[in-house]
C-alpha positions in Angstrom: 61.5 -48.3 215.9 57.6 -47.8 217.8 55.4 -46.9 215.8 53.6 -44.0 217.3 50.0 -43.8 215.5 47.1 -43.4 217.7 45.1 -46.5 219.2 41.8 -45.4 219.5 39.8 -48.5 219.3 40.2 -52.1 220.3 40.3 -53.0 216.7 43.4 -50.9 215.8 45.1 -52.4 218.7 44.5 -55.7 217.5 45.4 -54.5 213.9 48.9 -53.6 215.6 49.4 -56.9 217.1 48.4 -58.7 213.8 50.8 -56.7 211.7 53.7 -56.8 213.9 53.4 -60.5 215.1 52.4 -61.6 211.4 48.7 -62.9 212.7 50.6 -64.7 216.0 51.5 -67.4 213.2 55.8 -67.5 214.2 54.6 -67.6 217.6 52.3 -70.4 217.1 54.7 -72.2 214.9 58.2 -71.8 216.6 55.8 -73.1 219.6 54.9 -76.2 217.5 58.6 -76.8 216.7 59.3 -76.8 220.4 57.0 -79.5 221.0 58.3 -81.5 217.9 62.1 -81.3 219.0 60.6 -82.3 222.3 59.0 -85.8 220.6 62.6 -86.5 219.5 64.1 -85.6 222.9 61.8 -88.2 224.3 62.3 -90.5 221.9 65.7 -90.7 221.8 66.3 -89.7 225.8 64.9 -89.5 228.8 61.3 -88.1 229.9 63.1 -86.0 232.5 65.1 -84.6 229.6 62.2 -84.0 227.0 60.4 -81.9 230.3 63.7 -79.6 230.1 63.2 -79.6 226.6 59.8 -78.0 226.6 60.6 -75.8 229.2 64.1 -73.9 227.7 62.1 -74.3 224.2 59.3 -72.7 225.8 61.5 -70.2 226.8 62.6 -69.2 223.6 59.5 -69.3 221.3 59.6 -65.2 221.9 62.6 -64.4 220.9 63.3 -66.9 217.8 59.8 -65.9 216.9 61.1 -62.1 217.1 63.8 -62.8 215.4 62.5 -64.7 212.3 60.0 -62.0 212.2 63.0 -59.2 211.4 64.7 -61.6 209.4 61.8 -61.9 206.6 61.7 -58.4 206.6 59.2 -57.3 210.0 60.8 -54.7 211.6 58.1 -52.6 212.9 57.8 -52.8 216.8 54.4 -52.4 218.5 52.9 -49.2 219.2 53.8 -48.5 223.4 50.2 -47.5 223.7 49.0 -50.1 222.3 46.6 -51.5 225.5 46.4 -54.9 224.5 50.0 -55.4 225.2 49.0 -55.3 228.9 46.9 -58.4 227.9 49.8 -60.3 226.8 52.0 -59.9 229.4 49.3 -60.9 232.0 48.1 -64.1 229.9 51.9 -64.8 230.0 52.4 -64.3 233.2 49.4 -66.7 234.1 50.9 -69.2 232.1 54.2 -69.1 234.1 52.4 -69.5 237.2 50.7 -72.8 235.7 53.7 -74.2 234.3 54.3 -75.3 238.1 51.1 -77.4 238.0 52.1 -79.8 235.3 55.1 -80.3 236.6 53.7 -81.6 240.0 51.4 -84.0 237.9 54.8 -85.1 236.3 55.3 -86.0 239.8 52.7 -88.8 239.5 52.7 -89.8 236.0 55.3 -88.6 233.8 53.1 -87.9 230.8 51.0 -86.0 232.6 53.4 -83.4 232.5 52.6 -82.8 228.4 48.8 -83.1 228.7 48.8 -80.5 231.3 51.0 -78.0 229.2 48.7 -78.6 226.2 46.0 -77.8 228.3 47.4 -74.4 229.6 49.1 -73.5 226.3 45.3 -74.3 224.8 43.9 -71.6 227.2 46.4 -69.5 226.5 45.8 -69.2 223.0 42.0 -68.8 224.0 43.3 -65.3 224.7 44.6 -64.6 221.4 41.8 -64.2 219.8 41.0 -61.1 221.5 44.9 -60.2 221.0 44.8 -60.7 217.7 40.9 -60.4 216.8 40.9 -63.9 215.4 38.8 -66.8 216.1 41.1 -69.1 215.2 42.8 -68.8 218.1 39.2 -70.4 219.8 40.0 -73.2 217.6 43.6 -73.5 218.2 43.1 -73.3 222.1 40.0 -75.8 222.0 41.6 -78.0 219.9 44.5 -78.3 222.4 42.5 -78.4 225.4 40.2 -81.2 223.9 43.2 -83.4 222.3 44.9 -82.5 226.2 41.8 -84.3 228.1 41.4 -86.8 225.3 45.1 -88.3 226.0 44.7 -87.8 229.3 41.3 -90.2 229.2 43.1 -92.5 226.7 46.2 -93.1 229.1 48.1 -92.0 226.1 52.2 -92.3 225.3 54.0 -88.9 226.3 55.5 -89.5 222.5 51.6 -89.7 221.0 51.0 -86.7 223.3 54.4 -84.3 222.4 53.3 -85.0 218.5 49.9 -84.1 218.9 50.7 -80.7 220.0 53.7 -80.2 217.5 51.1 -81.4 214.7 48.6 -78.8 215.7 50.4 -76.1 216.4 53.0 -76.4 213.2 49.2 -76.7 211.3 48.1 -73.7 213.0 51.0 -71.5 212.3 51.4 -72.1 208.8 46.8 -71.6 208.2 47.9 -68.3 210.1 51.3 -67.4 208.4 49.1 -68.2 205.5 46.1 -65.5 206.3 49.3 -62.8 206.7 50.5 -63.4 203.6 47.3 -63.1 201.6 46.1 -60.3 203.7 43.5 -61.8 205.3 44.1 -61.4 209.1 40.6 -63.1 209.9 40.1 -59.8 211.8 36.7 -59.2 213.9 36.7 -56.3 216.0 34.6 -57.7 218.4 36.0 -59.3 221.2 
């Protein structure tokens, strides 16, 4: 069901995106899961395998996120003007068009494959905060992006590197979940 109130300010928009998305915390969190089943796939398999693994979990952090939404009890749908939807789609599609990119440092070092998706998902989530009107998401996408160039610089384990990101993220969506549930979206209607 679209809700169909007016948008007539940036901070409404990012009101709608907060309420329907729960703050972006299942996002962040399903996303943190992804990387954490992607530490066991690596641990227990194959690097080439725990690449697949981020990618078809990657895949499926909208929907399962969409879906856990409406099963505890979120069944409003954006509004279809809301303008900042635009926004999402293109930081998506950016992020796509990146993935490509890791996977050709993969080519030279394996593990550079997961610093390089913690890097773009970190900018990514630098985005956010004008989705979502939360600086948080600065935080979240620094803290990627520094912990990204940090095991890069360290020569770290893929394993130390697939944790990492699980850890934050899985951290990240429950202080978020957390802020939705209390009411406190951390809102700030200036971009």
């Amino acid at each position: 069901m679209q809700n169909n109130t007016p948008i007539d300010s940036l901070a409404a928009a990012q009101t709608d995106l907060r309420t329907n998305y729960r703050n972006g915390a299942t996002g962040v969190f399903i996303s943190g899961v992804v990387w954490l089943i992607t530490a066991g796939v690596l641990y227990n398999f194959s690097t080439k395998q725990a690449i697949w693994a981020l990618l078809i979990g990657g895949a499926l952090i909208h929907p399962v996120s969409t879906l856990i939404n409406k099963l505890m009890g979120l069944k409003a749908a954006t509004n279809q003007d809301n303008p900042l939807t635009g926004l999402a789609m293109e930081g998506t599609v950016f992020m796509l068009m990146s993935i490509p990119l890791a996977y050709g440092l993969s080519l030279l070092r394996p593990e550079w494959f997961f610093q390089g998706m913690l890097l773009i998902i970190g900018g990514r989530y630098l985005t956010f905060r004008t989705l979502y009107g939360n600086k948080l998401f600065w935080v979240l996408g620094g803290l990627l992006g520094v912990s990204a160039y940090s095991l890069f610089a360290s020569n770290t384990h893929s394993l130390v590197t697939t944790l990492t990101g699980g850890l934050i993220e899985v951290c990240f969506g429950l202080l978020l979940f957390g802020g939705f549930s209390l009411g406190e979206t951390g809102a700030s209607a200036t971009p």
